[in-house]
ZADOTI-79766 format. One line per 10 residues: for each residue y, x, z of C-alpha. Coordinates in pm, 1 decimal, padded with zeros to 6 digits. Layout:
Y X Z  ...
//
This chain:
-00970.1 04774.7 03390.1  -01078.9 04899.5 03709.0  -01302.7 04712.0 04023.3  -01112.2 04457.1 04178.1  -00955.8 04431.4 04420.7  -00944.1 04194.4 04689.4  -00961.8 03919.8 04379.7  -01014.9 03571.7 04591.7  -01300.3 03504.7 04352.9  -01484.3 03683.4 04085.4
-01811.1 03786.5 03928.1  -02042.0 04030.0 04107.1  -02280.5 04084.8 03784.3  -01889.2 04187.1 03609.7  -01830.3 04412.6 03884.5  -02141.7 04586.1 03770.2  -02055.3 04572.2 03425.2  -01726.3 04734.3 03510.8  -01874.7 04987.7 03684.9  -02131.7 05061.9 03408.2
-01837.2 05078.0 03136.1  -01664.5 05360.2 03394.1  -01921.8 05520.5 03562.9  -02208.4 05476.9 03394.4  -02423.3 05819.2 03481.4  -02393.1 05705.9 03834.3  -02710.8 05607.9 03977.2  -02709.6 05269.9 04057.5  -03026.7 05217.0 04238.5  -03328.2 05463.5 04307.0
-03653.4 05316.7 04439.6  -03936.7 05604.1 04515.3  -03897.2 05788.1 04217.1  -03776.7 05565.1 03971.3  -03381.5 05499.0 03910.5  -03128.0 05355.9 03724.6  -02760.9 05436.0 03638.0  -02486.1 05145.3 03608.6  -02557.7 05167.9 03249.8  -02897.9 05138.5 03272.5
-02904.3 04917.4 03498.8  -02680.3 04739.3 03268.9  -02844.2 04704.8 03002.1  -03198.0 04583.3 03163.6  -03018.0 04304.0 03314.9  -02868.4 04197.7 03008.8  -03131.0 04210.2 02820.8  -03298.6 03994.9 03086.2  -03056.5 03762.9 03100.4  -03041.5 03703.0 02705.4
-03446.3 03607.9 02712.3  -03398.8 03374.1 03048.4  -03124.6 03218.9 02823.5  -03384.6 03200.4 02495.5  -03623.3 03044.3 02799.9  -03379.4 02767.9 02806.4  -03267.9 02855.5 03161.7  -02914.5 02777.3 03215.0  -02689.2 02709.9 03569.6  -02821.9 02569.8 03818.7
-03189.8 02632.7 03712.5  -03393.0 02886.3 03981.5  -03518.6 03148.8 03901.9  -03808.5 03278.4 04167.7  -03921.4 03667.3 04243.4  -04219.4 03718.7 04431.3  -04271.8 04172.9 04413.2  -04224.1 04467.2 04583.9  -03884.7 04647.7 04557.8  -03882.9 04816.3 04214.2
-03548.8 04878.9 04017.7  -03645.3 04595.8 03760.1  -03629.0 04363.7 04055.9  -03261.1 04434.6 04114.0  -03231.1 04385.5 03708.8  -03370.7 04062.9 03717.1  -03144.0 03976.1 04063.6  -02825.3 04099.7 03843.1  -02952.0 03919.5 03522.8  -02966.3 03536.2 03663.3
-02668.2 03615.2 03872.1  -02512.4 03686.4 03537.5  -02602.1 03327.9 03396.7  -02492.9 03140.3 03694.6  -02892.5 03089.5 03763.4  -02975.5 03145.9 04144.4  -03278.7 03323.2 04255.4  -03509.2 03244.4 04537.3  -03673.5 03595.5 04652.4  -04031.2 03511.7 04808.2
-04198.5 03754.6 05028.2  -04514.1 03850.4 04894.7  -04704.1 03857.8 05249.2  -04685.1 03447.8 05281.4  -04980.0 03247.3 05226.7  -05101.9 03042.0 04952.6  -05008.6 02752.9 05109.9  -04664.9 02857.2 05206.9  -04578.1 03010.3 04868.6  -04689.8 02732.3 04730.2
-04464.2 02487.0 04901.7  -04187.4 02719.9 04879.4  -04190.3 02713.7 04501.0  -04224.8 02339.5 04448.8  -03898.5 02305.2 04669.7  -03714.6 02574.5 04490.8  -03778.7 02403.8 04143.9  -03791.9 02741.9 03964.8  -03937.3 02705.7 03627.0  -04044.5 03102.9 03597.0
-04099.5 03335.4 03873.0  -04105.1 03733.0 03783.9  -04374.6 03899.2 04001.8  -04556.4 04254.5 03972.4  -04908.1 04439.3 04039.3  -04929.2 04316.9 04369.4  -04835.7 03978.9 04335.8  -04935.7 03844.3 03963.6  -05287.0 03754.1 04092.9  -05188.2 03560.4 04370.2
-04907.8 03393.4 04194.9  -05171.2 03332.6 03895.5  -05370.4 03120.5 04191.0  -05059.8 02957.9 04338.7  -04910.5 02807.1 03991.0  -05253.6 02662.9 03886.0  -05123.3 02389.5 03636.4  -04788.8 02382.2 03726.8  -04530.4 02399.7 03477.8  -04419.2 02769.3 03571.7
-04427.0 03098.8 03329.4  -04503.9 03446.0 03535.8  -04344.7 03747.5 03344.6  -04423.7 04041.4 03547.2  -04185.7 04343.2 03630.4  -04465.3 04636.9 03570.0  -04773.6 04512.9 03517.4  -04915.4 04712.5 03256.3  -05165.8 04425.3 03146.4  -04847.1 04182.7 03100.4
-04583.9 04481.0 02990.6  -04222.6 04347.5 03086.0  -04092.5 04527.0 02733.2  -04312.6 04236.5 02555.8  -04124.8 03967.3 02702.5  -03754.1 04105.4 02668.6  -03561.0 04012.5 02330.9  -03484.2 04312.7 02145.3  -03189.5 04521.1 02277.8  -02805.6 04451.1 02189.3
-02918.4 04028.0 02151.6  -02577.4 03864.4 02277.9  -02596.2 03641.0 02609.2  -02415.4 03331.0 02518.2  -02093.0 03358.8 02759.5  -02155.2 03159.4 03141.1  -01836.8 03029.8 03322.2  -01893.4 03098.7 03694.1  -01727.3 02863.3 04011.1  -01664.0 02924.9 04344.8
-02000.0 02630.6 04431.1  -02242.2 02797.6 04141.0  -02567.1 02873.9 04335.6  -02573.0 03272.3 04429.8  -02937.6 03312.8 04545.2  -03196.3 03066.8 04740.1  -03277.4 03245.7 05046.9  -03544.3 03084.7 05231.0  -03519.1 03148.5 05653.8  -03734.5 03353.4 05841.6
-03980.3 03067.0 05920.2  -04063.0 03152.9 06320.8  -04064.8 02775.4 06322.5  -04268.6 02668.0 06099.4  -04242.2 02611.9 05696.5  -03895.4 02854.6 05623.7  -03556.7 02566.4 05484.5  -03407.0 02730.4 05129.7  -03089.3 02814.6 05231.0  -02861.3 02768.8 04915.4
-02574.8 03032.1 04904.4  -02297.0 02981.4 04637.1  -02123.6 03269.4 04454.5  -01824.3 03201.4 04678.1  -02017.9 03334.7 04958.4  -02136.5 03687.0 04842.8  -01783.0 03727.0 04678.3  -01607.6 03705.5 05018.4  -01909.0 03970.8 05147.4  -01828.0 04214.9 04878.9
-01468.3 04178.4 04996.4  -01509.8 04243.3 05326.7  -01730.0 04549.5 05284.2  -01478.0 04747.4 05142.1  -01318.9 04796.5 05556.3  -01671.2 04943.1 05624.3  -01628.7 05251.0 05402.3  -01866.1 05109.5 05107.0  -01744.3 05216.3 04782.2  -01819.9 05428.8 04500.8
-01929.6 05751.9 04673.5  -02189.4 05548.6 04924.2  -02539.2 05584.5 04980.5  -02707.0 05271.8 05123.2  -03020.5 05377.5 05271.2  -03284.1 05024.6 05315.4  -03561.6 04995.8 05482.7  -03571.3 04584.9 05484.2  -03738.5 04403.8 05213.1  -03521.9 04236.0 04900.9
-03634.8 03865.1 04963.2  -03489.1 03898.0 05342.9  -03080.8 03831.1 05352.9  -03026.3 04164.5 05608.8  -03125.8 04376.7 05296.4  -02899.2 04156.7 05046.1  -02585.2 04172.0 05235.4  -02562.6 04557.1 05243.2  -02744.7 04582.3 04882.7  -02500.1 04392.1 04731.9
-02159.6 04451.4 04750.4  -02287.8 04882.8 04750.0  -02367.3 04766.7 04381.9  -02070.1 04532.3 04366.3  -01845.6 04856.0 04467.1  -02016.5 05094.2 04228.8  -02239.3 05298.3 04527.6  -02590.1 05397.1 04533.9  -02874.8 05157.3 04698.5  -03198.9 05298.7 04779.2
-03480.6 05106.4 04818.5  -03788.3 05170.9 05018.7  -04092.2 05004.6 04882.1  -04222.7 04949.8 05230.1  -04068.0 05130.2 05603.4  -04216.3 05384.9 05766.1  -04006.8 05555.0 05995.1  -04115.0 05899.8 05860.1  -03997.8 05838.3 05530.4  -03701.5 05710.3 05611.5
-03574.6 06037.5 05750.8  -03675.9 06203.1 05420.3  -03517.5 05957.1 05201.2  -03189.7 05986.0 05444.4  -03172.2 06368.9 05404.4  -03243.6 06386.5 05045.9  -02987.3 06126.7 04917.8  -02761.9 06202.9 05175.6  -02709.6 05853.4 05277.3  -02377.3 05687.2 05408.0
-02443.6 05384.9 05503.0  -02750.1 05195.0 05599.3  -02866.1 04833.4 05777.6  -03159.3 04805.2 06006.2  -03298.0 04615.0 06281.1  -03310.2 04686.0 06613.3  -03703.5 04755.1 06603.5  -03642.9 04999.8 06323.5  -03403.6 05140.0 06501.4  -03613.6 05189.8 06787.7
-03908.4 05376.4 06565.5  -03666.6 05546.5 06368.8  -03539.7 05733.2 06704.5  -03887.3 05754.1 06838.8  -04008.1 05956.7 06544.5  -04082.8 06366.9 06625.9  -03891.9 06439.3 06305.5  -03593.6 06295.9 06450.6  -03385.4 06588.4 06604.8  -03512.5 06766.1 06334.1
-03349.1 06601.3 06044.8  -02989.8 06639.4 05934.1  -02864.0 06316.1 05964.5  -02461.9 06455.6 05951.3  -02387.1 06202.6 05595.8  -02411.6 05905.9 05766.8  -02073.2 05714.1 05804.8  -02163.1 05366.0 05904.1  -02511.9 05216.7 06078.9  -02504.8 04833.5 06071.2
-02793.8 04669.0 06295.2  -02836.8 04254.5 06263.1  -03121.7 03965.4 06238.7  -03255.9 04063.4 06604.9  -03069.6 04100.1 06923.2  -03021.6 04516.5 06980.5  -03067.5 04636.5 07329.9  -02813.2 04767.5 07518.9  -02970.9 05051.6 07595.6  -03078.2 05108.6 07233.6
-02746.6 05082.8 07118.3  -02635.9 05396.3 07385.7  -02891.6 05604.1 07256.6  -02818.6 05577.6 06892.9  -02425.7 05638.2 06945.0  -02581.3 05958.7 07132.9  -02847.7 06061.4 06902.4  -02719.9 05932.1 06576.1  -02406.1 06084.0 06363.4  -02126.1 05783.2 06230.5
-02027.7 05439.7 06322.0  -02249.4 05158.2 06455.0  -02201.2 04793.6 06388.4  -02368.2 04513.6 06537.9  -02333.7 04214.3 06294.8  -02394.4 03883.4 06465.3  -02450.0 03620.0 06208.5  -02636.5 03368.3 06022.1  -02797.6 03374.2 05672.8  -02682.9 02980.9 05632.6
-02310.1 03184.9 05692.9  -02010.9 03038.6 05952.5  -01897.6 03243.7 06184.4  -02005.3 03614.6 06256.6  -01909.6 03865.5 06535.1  -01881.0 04224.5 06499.9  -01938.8 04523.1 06768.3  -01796.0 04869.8 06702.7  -01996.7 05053.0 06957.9  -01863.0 05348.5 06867.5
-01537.0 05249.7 06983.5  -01623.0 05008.8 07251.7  -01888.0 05162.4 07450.3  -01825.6 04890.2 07759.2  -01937.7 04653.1 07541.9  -02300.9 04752.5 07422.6  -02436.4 04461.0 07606.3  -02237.4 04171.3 07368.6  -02216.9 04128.3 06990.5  -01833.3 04173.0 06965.8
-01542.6 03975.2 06872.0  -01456.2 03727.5 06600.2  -01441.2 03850.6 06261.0  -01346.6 03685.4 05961.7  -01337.0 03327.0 06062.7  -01335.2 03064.1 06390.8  -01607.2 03054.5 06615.6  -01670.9 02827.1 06914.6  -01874.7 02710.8 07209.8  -01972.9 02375.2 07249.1
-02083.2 02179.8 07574.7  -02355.1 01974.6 07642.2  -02157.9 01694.8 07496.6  -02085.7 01850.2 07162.2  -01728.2 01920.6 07255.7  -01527.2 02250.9 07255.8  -01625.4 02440.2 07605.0  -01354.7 02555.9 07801.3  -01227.7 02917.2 07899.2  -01551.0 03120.3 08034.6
-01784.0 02828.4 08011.5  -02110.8 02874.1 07833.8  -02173.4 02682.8 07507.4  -02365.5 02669.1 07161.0  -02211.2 02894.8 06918.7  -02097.9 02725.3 06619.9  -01853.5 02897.7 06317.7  -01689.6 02870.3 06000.5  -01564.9 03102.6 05709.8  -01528.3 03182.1 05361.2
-01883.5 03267.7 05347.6  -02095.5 02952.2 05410.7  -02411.9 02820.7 05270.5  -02386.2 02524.0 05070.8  -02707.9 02335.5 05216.9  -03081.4 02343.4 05287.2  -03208.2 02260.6 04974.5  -03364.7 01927.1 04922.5  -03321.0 01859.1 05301.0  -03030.5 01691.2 05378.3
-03111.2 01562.1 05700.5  -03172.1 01887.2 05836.0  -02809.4 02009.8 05674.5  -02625.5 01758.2 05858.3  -02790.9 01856.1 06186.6  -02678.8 02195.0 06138.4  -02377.0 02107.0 06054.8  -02056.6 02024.7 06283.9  -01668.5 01882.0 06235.9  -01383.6 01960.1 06398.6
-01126.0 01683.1 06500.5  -00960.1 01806.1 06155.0  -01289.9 01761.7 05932.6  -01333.0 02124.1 05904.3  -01694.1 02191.0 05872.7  -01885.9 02441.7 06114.7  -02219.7 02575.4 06125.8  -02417.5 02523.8 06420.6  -02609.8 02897.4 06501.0  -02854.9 02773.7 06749.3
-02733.1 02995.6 06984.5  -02616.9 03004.9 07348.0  -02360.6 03244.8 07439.6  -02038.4 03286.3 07617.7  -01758.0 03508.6 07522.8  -01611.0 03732.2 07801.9  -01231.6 03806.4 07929.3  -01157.4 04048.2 07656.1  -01298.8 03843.0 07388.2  -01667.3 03961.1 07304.6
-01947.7 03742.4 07266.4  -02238.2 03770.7 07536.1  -02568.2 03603.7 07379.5  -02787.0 03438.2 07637.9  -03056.9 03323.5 07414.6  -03154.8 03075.9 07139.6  -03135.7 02742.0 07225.9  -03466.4 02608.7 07176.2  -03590.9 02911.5 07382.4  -03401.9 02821.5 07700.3
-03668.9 02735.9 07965.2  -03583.1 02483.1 08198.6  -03761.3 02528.5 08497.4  -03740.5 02272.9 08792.1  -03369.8 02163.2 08688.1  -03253.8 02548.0 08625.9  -03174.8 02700.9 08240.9  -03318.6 03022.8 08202.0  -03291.0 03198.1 07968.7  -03566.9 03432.9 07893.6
-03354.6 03759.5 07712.5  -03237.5 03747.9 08046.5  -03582.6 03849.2 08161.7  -03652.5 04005.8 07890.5  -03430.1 04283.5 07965.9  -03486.2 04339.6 08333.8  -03898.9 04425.0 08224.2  -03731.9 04690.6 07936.5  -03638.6 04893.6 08166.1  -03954.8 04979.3 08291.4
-04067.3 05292.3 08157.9  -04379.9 05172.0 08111.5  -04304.4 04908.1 07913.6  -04243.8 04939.4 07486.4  -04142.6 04592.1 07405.8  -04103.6 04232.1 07579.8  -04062.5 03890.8 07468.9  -04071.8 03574.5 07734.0  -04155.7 03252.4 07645.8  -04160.9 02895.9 07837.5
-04473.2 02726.7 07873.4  -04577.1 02360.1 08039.0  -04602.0 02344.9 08397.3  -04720.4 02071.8 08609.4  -04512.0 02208.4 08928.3  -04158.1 02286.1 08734.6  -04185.1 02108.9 08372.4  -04130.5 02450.2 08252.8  -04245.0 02809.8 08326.6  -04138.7 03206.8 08217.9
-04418.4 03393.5 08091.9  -04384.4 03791.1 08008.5  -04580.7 03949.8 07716.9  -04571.3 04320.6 07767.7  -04645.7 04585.6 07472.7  -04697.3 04908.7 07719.3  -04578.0 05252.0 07557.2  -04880.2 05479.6 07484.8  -05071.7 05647.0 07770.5  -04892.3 05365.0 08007.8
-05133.2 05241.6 08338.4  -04925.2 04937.2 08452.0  -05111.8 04637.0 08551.4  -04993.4 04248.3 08524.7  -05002.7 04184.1 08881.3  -04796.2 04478.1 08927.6  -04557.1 04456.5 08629.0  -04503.4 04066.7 08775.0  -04432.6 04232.5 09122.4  -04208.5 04497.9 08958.1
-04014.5 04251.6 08771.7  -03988.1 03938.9 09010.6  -03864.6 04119.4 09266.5  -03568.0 04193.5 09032.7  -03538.4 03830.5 08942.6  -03342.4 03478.7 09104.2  -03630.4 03319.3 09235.2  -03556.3 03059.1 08993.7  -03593.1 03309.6 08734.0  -03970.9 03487.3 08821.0
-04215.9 03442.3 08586.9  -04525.9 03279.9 08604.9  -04787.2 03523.7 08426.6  -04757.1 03878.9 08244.2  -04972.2 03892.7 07960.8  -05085.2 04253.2 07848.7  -05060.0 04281.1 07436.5  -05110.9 04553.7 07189.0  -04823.8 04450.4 06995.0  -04508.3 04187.8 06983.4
-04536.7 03972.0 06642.8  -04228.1 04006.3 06460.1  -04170.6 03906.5 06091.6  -04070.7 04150.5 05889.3  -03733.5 04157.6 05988.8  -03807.6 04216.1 06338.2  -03780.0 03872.3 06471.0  -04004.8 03774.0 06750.0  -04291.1 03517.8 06629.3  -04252.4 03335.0 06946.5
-04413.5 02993.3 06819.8  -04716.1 03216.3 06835.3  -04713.1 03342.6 07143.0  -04622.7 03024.2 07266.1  -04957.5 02892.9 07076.6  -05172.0 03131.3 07238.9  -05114.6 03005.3 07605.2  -05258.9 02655.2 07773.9  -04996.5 02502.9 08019.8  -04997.7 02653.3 08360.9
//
């Protein structure tokens, strides 16, 4: 038996076995300078998955990981995906308070954590009802809690609807919704890799973390397809480059702001970057201008992927092939997508709508929150469900989707939308200025009012009063802003997504 082949549905974790039974020398995934092959890698996760199931934990229990990338982390992901048990991957730089509450929503019954995480989960689970095994602790050695090697995992019959992972959102607004993905909807992501070049000769660089969905959906199907995934413990742009040149990678997914410090960094021009086939950027809108300059700096393909983590519909850009189009996020792919009016009805030809979609790859539901799953959800005349993204945008004559902005960002000043990316991208093309993000605050005069924080590259002189002259004479006069603020950075999470409840925080109404 050999990989399958564009199977409608299948089992990732046997896609890993088959690869281990074929190729099993083949390194599997390297992380610093540890690594596994498909057999190793193998193995570990069967012999995790045999002492989850002597746990008791069976389909659809949750199983939580709170750690740094390691290669047992991706043993323990394969393991419960094995059993039909979903995981929820936490980020290790939340609070107390927000791990906390994350946990007691997920359910999960045993959480696997590491050196840099036990003590703070130790604080978190206080007399809940949860056990900690730890991935390389050496106080609480992982080989203590594994059942010997060669015990038998009782067989697991997968579906379509058996929870995947729980991947719980970004959280720019506030406590992050579990997103609950089904096995249905990584399958049809493994499929559709395969047009993308991954397979078993690719090198997926990743400089993202494991709990975020950006790293997971180029992670996945490179191990689903019997490549090589390297993980970086934590980005630096520096490293990156070494890591790319010594594995010789093929394929890798950033954001844009990596992107951006990636091609900033002296070692750039330096480093033979000739093995790469395919760039993918997502999870924050990419410059225009950003996008020119890695076609021109960077060897291979670049693809803008416009989508959600809760799934629907998703756009993709070929730059390389359609340099007119830097400034959108590309056509239709795999799917239906549409714009809906004010009035929650299809928008016409040209007209300017929130994008909604549908596919084979859609979440099943926030978990626990079924109030906020029907508000994100939307029906067709037919009944066919679509997901709403939150986003405006309008799709031009040829086809490709122009985003305007998110729709609870959309300022409306004195009667007028605005919409600050708009703004945003007039003030990046200052030289002076590094990075942008505009928010609306309250005005007395217009309800509504554009304010500019400006990150200034190094060595930069501009003032506020004249960055605000600079820029509003650029502007509709509907459109000038109000105030620059002057900041040493932009807060982003971790997946470069502008914090922009906190900037909003920061001002009083003006």
């Amino acid at each position: 038996m050999t990989p399958s082949d564009h199977i409608p549905f299948g089992s990732f974790a046997e896609e890993v076995h088959t690869h281990a039974r074929h190729r099993p020398d083949h390194p599997a995934v390297v992380v610093e300078d540890a690594s596994l092959t498909y057999r190793e890698l193998w193995h570990l996760a069967e012999r995790i998955a045999a002492s989850l199931q002597r746990e008791g934990l069976r389909s659809p229990a949750v199983v939580a990981v709170c750690a740094a990338a390691s290669v047992e982390y991706v043993a323990a992901f394969v393991a419960c995906i094995h059993l039909g048990v979903a995981v929820a991957p936490l980020s290790p730089a939340l609070s107390d308070a927000t791990l906390s509450a994350m946990l007691d929503d997920a359910g999960a019954s045993l959480i696997f954590t590491d050196d840099t995480t036990h003590a703070q989960i130790d604080r978190i689970i206080g007399e809940r009802a949860i056990k900690q095994v730890s991935l390389n602790d050496r106080a609480r050695p992982l080989q203590e809690w594994l059942v010997p090697a060669g015990t038998p995992v009782e067989p697991v019959t997968l579906s379509p609807d058996t929870p995947f992972n729980l991947i719980y959102s970004s959280g720019t607004t506030g406590i992050p919704k579990g997103i609950l993905q089904p096995h249905s909807m990584r399958w049809s992501h493994l499929q559709r890799a395969r047009a993308t070049g991954y397979g078993p000769d690719a090198v997926t660089l990743l400089g993202t973390p494991l709990y975020s969905n950006t790293t997971l959906v180029s992670a996945l199907p490179t191990l689903g397809l019997g490549g090589t995934v390297v993980l970086m413990r934590k980005f630096d742009a520096g490293h990156y480059l070494q890591l790319a040149r010594q594995h010789r990678a093929t394929h890798t997914i950033l954001v844009p702001v990596q992107y951006q410090r990636i091609l900033a960094h002296p070692d750039f021009d330096q480093t033979d970057l000739s093995s790469f086939r395919t760039k993918f950027c997502t999870s924050a809108p990419f410059a225009a201008a950003l996008k020119a300059e890695t076609l021109a700096r960077w060897p291979g393909d670049l693809v803008e992927l416009y989508g959600m983590t809760e799934g629907g519909g998703r756009c993709v850009l070929l730059a390389h092939l359609h340099p007119d189009k830097l400034h959108t996020v590309g056509r239709p792919s795999d799917g239906s997508m549409l714009l809906l009016d004010a009035n929650d009805r299809p928008a016409g030809p040209g007209e300017t709508g929130e994008i909604v979609g549908r596919s084979d790859a859609m979440m099943t539901a926030y978990h626990n929150q079924p109030e906020k799953t029907a508000d994100v959800e939307w029906f067709d005349d037919a009944g066919q469900r679509y997901i709403r993204t939150g986003d405006i945008g309008r799709f031009d004559e040829d086809g490709f989707l122009i985003l305007l902005d998110r729709k609870k960002d959309m300022i409306i000043s004195g009667g007028f939308n605005i919409y600050p990316s708009d703004i945003e991208a007039v003030l990046a093309t200052h030289t002076d200025v590094a990075d942008v993000a505009v928010v609306g605050v309250p005005s007395q005069t217009w309800g509504e009012t554009p304010v500019a924080f400006v990150q200034l590259r190094d060595h930069a002189t501009l003032t506020p009063d004249e960055a605000m002259h600079w820029v509003n004479s650029r502007l509709e006069k509907m459109q000038r802003v109000s105030a620059i603020v002057l900041v040493d950075d932009i807060p982003r999470n971790p997946i470069g997504k502008v914090l922009k409840r906190e900037l909003r925080d920061a001002l009083a109404p003006i």
